[in-house]
Rosetta silent file (secondary structure, phi, psi, omega in degrees, C-alpha in Angstrom):
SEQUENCE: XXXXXXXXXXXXXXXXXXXXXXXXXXXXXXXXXXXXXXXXXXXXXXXXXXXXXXXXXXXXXXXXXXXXXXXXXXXXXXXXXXXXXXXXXXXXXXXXXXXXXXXXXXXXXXXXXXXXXXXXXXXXXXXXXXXXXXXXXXXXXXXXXXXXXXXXXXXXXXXXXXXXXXXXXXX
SCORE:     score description
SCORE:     0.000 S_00000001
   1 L     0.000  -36.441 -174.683    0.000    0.000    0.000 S_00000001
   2 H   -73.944  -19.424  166.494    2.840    2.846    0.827 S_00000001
   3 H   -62.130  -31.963 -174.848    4.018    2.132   -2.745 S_00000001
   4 H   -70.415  -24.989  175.318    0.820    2.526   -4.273 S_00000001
   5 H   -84.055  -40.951  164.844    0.625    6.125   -2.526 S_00000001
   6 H   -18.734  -69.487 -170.886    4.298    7.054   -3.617 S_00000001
   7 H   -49.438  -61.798 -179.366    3.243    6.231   -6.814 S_00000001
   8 H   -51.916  -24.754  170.200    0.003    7.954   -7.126 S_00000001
   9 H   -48.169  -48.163 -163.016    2.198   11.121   -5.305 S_00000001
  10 H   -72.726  -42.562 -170.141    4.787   10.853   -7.891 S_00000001
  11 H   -71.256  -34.703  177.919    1.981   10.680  -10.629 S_00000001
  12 H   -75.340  -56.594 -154.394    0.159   14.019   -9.393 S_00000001
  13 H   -82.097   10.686  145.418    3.237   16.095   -8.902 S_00000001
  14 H   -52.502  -64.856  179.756    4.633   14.802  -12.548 S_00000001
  15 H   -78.393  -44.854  172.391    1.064   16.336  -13.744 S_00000001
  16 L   -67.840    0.640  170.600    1.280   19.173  -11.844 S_00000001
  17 L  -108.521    2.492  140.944    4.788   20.198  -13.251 S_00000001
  18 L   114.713   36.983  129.555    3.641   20.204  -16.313 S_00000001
  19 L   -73.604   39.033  175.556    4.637   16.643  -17.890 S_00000001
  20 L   -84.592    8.023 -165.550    0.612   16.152  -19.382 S_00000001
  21 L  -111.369    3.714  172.606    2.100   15.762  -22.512 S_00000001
  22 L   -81.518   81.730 -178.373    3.299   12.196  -21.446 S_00000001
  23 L     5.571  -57.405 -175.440    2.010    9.760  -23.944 S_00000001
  24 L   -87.351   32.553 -164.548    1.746    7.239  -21.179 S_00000001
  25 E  -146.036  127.863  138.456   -0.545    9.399  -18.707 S_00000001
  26 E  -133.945  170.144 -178.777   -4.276   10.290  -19.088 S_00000001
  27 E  -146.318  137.778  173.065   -6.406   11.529  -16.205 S_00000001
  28 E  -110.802  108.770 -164.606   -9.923   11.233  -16.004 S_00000001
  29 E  -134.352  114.734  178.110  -12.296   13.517  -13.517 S_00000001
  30 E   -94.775  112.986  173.043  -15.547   12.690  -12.716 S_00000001
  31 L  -126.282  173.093  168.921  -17.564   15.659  -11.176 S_00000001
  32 L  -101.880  137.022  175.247  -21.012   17.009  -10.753 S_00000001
  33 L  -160.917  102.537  166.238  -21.654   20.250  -11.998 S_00000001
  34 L    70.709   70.521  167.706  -25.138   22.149  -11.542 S_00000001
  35 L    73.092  -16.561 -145.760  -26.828   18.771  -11.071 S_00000001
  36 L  -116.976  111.877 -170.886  -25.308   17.153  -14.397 S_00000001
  37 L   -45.763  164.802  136.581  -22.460   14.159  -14.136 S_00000001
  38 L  -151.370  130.832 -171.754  -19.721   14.951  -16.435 S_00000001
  39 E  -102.289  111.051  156.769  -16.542   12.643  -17.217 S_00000001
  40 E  -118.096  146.954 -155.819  -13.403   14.388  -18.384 S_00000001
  41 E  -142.364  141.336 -172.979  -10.024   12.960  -20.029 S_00000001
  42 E  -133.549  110.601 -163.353   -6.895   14.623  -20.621 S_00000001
  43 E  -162.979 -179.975 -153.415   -4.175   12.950  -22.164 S_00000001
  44 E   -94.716  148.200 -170.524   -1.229   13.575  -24.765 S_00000001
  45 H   -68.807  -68.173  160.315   -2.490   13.601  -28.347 S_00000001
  46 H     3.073 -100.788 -172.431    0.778   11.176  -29.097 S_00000001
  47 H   -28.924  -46.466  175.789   -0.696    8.812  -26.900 S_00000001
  48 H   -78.093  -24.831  171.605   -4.441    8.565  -28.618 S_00000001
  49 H   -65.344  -51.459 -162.560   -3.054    8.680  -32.008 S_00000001
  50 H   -68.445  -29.323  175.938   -0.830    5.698  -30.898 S_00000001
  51 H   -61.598  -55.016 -168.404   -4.432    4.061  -29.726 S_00000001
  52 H   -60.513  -41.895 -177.613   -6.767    5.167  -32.804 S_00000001
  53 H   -50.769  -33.919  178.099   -3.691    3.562  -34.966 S_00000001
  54 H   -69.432  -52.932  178.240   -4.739    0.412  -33.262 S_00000001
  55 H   -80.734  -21.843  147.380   -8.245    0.657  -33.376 S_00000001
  56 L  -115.259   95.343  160.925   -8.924    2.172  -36.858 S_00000001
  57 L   -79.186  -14.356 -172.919   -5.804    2.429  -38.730 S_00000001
  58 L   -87.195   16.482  161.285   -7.399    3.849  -42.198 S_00000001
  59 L  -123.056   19.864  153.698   -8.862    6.843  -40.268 S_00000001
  60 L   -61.597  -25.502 -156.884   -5.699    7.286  -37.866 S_00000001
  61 L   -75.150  -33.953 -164.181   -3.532    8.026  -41.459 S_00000001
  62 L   -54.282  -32.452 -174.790   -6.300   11.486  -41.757 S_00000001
  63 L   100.793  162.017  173.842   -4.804   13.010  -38.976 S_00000001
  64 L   -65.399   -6.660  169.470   -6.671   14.595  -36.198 S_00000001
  65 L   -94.850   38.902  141.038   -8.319   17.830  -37.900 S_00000001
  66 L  -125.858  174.274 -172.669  -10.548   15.577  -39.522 S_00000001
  67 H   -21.035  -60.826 -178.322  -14.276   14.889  -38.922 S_00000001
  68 H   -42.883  -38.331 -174.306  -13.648   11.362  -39.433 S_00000001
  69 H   -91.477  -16.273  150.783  -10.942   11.098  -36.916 S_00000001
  70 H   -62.991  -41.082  146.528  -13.051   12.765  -34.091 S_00000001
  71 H   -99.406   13.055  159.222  -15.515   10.417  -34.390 S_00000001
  72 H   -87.346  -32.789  147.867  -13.801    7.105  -34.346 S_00000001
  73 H   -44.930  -48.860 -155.110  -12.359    8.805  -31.078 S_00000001
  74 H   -80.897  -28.221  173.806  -15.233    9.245  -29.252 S_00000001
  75 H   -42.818  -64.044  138.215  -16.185    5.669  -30.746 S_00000001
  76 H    18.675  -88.864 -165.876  -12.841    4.840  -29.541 S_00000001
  77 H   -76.484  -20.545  156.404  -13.612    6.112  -26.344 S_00000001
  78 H   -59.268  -68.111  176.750  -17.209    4.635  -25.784 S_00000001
  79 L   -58.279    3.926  146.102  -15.955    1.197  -26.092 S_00000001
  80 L  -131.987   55.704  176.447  -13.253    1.347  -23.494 S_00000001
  81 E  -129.481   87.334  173.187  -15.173    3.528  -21.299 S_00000001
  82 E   -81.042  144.386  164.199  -17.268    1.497  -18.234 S_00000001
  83 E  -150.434  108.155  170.859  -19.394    2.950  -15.508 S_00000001
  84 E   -94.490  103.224  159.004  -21.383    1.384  -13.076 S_00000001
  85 E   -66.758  150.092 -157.191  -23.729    2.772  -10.323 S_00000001
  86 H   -33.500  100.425  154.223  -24.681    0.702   -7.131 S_00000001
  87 H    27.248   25.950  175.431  -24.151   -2.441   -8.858 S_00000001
  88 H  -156.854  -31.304  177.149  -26.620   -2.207  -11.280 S_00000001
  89 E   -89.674   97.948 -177.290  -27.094    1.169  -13.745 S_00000001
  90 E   -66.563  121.673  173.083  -24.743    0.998  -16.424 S_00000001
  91 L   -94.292  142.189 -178.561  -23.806    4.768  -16.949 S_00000001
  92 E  -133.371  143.560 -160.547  -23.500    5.866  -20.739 S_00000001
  93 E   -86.220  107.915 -161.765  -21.423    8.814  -22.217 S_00000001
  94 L  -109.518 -127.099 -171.735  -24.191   11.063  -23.847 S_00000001
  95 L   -76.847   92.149 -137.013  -23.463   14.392  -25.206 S_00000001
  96 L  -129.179 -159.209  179.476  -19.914   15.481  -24.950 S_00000001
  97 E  -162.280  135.095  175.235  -17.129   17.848  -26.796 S_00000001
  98 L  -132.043  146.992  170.543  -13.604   16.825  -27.833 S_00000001
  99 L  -138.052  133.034 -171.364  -10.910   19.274  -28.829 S_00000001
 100 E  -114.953  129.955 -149.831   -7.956   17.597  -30.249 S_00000001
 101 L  -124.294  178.456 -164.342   -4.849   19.927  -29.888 S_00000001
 102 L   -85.961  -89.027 -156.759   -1.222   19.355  -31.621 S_00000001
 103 L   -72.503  -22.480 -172.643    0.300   18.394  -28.110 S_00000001
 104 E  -163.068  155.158  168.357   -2.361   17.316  -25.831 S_00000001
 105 E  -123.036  176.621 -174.524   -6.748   16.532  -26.219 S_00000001
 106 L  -120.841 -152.737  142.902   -9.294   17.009  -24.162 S_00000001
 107 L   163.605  129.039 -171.218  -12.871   15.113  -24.131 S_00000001
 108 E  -125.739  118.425  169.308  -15.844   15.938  -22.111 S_00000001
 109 E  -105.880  166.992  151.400  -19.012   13.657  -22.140 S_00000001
 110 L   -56.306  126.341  161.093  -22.197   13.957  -20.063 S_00000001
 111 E   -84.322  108.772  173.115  -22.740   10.951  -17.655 S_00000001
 112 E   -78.718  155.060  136.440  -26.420    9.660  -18.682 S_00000001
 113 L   111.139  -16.427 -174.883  -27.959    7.532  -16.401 S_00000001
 114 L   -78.086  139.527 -171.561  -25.777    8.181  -12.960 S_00000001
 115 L   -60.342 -171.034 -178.102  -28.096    8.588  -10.172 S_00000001
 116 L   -83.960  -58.429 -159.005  -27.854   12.270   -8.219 S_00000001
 117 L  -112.455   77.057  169.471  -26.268   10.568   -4.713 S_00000001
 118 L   -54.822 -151.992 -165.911  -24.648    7.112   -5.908 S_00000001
 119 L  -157.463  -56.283 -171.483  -23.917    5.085   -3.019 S_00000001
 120 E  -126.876  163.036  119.478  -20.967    2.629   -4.991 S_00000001
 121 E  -142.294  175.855 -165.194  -19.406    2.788   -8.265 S_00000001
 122 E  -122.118  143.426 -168.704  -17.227    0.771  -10.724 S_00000001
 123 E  -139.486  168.164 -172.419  -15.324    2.371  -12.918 S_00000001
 124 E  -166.915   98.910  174.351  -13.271    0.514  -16.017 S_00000001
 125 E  -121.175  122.765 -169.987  -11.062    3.348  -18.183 S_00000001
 126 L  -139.220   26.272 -171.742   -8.968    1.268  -20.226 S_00000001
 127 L   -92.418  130.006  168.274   -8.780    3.631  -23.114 S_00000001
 128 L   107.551   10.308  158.666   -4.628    3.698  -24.418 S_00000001
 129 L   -26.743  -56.802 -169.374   -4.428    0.124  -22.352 S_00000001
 130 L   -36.865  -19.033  159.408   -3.235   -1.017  -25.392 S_00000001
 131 L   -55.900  103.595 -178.131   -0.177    0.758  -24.219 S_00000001
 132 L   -79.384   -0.531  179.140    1.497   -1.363  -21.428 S_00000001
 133 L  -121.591   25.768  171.735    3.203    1.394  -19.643 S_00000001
 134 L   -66.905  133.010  150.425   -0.245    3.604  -19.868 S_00000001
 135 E  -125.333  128.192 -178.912   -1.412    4.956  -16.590 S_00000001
 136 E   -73.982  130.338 -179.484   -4.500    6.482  -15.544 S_00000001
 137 E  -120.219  120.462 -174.598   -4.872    9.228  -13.038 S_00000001
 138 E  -118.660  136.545  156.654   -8.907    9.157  -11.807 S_00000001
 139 E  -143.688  132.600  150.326  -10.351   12.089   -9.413 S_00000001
 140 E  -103.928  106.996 -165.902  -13.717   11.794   -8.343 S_00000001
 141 E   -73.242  113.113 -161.688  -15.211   14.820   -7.157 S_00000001
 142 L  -123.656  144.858  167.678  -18.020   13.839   -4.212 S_00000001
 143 L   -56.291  -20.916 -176.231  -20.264   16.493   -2.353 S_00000001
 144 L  -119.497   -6.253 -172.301  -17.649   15.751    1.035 S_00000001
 145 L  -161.768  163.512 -173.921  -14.569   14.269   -0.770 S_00000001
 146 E  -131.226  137.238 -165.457  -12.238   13.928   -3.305 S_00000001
 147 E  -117.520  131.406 -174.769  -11.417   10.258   -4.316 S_00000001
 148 E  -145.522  137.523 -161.148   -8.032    9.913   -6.649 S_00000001
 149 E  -152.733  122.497  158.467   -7.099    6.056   -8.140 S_00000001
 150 E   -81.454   88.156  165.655   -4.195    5.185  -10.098 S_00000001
 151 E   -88.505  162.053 -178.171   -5.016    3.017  -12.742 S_00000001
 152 L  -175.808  175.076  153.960   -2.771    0.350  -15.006 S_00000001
 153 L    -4.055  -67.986 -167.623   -1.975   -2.722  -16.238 S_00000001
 154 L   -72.256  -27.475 -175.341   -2.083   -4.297  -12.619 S_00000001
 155 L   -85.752  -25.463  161.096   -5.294   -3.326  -11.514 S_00000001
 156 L    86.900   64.064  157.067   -6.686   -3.869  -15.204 S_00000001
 157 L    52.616   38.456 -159.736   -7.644   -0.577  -15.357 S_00000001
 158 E  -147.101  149.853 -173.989  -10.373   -1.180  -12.910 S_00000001
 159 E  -171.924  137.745 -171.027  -11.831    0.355   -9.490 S_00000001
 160 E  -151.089  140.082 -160.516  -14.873   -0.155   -7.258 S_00000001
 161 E  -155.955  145.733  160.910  -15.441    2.437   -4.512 S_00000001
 162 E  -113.154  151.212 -167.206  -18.253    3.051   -2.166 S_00000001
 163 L   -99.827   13.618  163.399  -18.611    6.839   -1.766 S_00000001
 164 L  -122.636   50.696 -172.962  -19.355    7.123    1.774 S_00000001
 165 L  -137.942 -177.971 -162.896  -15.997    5.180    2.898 S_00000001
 166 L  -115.048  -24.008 -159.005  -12.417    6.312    2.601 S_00000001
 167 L  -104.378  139.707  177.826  -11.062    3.355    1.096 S_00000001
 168 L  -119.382  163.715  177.918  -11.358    1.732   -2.425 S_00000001
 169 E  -112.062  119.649  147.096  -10.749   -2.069   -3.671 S_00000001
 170 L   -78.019  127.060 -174.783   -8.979   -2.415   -7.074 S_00000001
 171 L   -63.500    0.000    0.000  -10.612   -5.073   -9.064 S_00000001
């Protein structure tokens, strides 16, 4: 466990000095904001290009100012994006905005379906997995707390949390 906080230390002050542009980092922050869920991911353009090559290669060769290549992201990004509310309401990524930058992208969807006050959820962000030395940086914004999970490889990109406890189990 004291490694796993090192690490996640080492991973925030890395992002906070201004090393977002490291292919093998994305961070994902789930907040509420004037009642309305919203999931956002931040990660190095590098890095999602090296993903979209995997997952589409004829629309990775357009490059990222086109149409085409904006939506096979967020396709992309549906299909390695899970969310589960107390165990049972599969949350889905509704209307969002992506801005794809030379150096770094953004992408913000709407959470449909997450209740107002979950109680547990499961989360599964496995998008640039395909990467083995990818790691995820998660903050969950709560009305009393702020919950932050290192995901990778070992944990398989996976977390289950109850939100009125301090502690989470990686699946």
């Amino acid at each position: 466990m004291p490694r796993f906080i090192t690490t996640v230390l080492c991973v925030i002050v890395l992002v906070q000095s201004g090393f977002s542009h490291d292919p093998n980092l994305a961070t994902f922050t789930i907040s509420q904001k004037k009642g309305v869920w919203i999931l956002e991911m931040s990660c190095a353009q590098e890095g999602l290009d090296r993903a979209m090559r995997k997952f589409k290669p004829e629309v990775a060769k357009l490059g990222f100012s086109d149409r085409s290549y904006k939506e096979a992201v967020v396709e992309y990004l549906k299909s390695t994006i899970f969310i589960q509310a107390d165990d049972f309401a599969e949350v889905t990524l509704g209307q969002g905005a992506i801005k794809l930058g030379a150096h770094q992208s953004n992408v913000k969807f709407e959470l449909s379906g997450m209740p107002d006050s979950p109680k547990r959820l499961k989360l599964r962000l496995a998008s640039m997995s395909e990467n083995p030395e990818h790691v995820s940086l998660v903050k969950v914004f709560l009305p009393t707390e702020l919950k932050r999970f290192l995901l990778d490889k070992n944990n398989h990109f996976e977390v289950a949390f109850e939100m009125d406890r301090k502690d989470a189990t990686a699946d």
